[in-house]
C-alpha positions in Angstrom: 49.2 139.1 -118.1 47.0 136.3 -117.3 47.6 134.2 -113.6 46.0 131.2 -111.7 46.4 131.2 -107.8 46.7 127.6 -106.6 46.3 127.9 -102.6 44.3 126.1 -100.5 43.8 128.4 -97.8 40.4 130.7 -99.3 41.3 133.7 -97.2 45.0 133.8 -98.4 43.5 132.9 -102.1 40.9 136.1 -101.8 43.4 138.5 -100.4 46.3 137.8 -103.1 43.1 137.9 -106.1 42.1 141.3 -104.6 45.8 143.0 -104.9 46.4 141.0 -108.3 43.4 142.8 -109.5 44.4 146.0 -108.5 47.2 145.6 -110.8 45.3 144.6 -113.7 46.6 141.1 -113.8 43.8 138.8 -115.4 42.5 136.2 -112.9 41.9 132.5 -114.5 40.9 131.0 -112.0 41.6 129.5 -108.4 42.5 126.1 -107.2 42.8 124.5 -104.3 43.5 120.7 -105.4 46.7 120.2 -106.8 45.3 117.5 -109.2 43.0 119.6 -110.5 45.4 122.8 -110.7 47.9 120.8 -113.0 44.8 120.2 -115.8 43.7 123.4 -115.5 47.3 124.9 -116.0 47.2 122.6 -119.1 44.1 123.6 -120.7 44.5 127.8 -119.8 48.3 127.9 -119.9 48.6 131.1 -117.8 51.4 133.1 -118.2 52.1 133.0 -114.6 50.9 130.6 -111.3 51.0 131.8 -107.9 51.6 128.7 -106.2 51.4 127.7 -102.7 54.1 125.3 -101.8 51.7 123.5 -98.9 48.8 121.8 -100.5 47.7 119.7 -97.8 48.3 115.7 -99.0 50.3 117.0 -101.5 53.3 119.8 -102.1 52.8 122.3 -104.6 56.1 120.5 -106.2 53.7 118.0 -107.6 51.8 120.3 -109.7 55.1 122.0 -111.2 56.5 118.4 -111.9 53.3 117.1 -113.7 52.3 119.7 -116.2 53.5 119.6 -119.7 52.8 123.3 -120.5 55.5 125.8 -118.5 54.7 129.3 -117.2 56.2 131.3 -115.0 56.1 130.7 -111.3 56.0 132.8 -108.3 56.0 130.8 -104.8 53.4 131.9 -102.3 55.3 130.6 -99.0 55.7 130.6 -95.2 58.3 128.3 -95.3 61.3 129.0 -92.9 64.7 131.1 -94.1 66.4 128.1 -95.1 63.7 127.4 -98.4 63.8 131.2 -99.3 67.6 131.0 -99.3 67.3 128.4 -101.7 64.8 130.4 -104.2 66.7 133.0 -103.9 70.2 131.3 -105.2 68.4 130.0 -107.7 66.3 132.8 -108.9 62.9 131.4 -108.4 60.5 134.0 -107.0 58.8 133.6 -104.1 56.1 136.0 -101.6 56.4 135.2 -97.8 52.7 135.3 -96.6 51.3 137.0 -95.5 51.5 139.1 -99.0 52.5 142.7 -99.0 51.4 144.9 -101.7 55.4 146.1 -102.2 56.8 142.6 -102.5 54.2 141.6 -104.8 55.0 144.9 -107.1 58.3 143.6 -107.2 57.5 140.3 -108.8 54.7 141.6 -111.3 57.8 143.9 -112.5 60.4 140.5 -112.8 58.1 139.2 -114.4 57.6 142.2 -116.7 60.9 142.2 -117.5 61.2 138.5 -118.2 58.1 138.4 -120.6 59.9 141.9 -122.7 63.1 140.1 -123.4 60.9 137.6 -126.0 64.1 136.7 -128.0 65.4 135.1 -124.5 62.1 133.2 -123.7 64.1 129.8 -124.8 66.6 130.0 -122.8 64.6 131.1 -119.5 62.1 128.4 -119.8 65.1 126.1 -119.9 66.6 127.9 -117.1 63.5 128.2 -115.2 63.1 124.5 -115.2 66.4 123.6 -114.2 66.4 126.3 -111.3 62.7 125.0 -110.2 64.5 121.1 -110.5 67.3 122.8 -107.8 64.6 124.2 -105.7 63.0 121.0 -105.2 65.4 118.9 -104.8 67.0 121.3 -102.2 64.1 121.9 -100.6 62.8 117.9 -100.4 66.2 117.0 -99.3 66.5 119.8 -96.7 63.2 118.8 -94.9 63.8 115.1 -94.3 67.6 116.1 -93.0 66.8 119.2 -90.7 63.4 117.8 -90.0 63.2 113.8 -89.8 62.1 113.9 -86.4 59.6 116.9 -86.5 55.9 117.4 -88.1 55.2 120.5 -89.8 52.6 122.6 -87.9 50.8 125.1 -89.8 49.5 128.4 -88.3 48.0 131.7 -89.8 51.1 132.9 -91.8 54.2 130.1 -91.1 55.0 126.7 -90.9 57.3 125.8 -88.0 59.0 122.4 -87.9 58.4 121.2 -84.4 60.3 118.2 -83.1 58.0 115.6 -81.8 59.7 114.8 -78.6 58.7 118.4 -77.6 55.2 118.4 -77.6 53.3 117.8 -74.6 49.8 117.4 -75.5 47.4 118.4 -78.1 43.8 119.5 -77.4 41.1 120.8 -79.6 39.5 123.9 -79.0 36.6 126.1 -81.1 37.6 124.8 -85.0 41.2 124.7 -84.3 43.5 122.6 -82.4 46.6 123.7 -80.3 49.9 122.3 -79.8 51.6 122.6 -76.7 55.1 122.7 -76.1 57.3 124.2 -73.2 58.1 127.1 -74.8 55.2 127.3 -77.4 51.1 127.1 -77.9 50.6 126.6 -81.8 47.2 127.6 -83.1 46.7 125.6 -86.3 43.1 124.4 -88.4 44.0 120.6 -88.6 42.2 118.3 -86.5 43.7 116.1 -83.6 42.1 113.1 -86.1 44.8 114.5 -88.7 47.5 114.9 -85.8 46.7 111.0 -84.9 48.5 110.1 -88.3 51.3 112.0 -87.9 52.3 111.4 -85.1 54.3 108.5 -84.2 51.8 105.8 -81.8 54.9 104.8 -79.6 55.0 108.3 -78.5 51.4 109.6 -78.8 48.2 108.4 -76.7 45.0 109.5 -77.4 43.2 110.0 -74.3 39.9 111.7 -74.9 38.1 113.1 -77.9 39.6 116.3 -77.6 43.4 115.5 -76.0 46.1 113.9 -77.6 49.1 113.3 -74.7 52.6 112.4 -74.8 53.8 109.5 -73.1 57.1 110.4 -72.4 56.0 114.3 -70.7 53.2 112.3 -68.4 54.4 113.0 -64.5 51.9 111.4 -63.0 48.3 109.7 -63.0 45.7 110.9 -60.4 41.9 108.9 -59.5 39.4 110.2 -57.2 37.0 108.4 -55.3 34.4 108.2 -58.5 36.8 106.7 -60.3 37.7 109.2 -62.8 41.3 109.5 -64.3 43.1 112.4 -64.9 47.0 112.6 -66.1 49.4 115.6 -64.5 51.5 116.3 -67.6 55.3 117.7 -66.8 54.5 121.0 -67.4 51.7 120.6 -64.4 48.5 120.7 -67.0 45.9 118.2 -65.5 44.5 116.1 -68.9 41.2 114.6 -68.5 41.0 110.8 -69.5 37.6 109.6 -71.1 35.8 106.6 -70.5 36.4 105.7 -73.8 40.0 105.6 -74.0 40.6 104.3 -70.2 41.7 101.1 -71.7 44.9 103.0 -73.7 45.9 104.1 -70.2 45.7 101.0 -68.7 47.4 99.0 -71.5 50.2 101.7 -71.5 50.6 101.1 -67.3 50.7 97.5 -68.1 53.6 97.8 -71.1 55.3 100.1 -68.5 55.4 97.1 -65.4 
């Protein structure tokens, strides 16, 4: 049995490569761009993909709805219970990371059993599409309903849907960036220049080169006698204010009078 992994993250990629070869599945290759993973699939046709459904600027939906040639596909995922409900109802296989040797036994065996029963392979690709066209759409419509006013932050093994109006600040730290909330500190690889874009501007101030605040959890603002800034955030973290970005902070105190 031949495979491609498409997953951008090279430490998840590596690991899953190392137990696939353990099993004597064939490696093609490994992709991390969802453009280029659709022409590969195309010009190797393996008979399965491991995909990852978070490919960065684009889903791993978009690869399974723009290639012509149709293997099988098993979903690499850390995606919360309500998307593995919906693979599971429709029969689509699916690994929560991080892998587990076990669960990935399992779906070499489906998959096994799928590629025996030859005189059915018409009908399961048929099926496989439709199922795949359920998955999507449930999934797709699922996020912008449960999750219209929350950003997906991504951490070593999950994705947790985090509503904006409960983040406090964000602040970059040694090649990561950590998002605080009340209840939460989420450790995650994007940058606070990537966070800029997501979040919404009327909510989120950007304060120094390494914090990110929210407007509505700032208590109070302090000055000292050298004229520094400094915000107290509701949670009674003191936030450094950079030269640079003085003027946000004074526009905001304007908008506010």
């Amino acid at each position: 049995m031949t495979c491609l992994i498409v997953e951008d993250e090279r430490i998840q990629a590596l690991m899953l490569e190392k137990l696939l070869k353990e099993e004597g599945i064939e490696i093609l290759g490994i992709e991390n761009d969802p453009e280029k993973a659709v022409k590969v699939i195309n010009d190797l046709k393996p008979d399965v993909i491991f995909l990852d459904i978070n490919l960065g600027h684009r889903d791993g939906f978009y690869v399974i709805e723009n290639i012509s040639y149709r293997p099988y596909v098993v979903f690499t995922t850390a995606y919360s219970e309500y998307a593995v409900k919906a693979f599971e109802e429709n029969a689509i296989d699916y690994m929560l990371k991080p892998i587990k040797k076990e669960r990935l036994k399992k779906a070499l065996k489906k998959l096994e059993e799928l590629n025996m029963a030859s005189e059915l392979k018409k009908d399961i690709a048929y099926s496989t599409d439709e199922k795949l066209k359920n998955v999507i759409d449930y999934i797709r419509t699922e996020i912008s309903a449960k999750n219209k006013n929350k950003i997906p932050i991504e951490t070593d093994n999950e994705i947790n849907f985090v509503d904006v109006d409960d983040i406090i600040y964000l602040v970059s730290g040694e090649a990561s960036t950590f998002v605080l909330t009340n209840e939460e500190k989420y450790r995650t690889k994007e940058t606070l220049r990537e966070y800029e874009k997501k979040l919404p501007p009327s909510k989120f101030l950007r304060v120094h080169k390494s914090y990110i605040i929210s407007v509505g959890h700032i208590k109070k603002i302090l000055k000292n006698y050298f004229g520094s800034t400094s915000l107290v955030m509701d949670n009674d973290d003191i936030i450094p204010i950079g030269r640079m970005y003085k003027e946000n902070i004074k526009k905001l105190i304007d908008n506010s009078i």
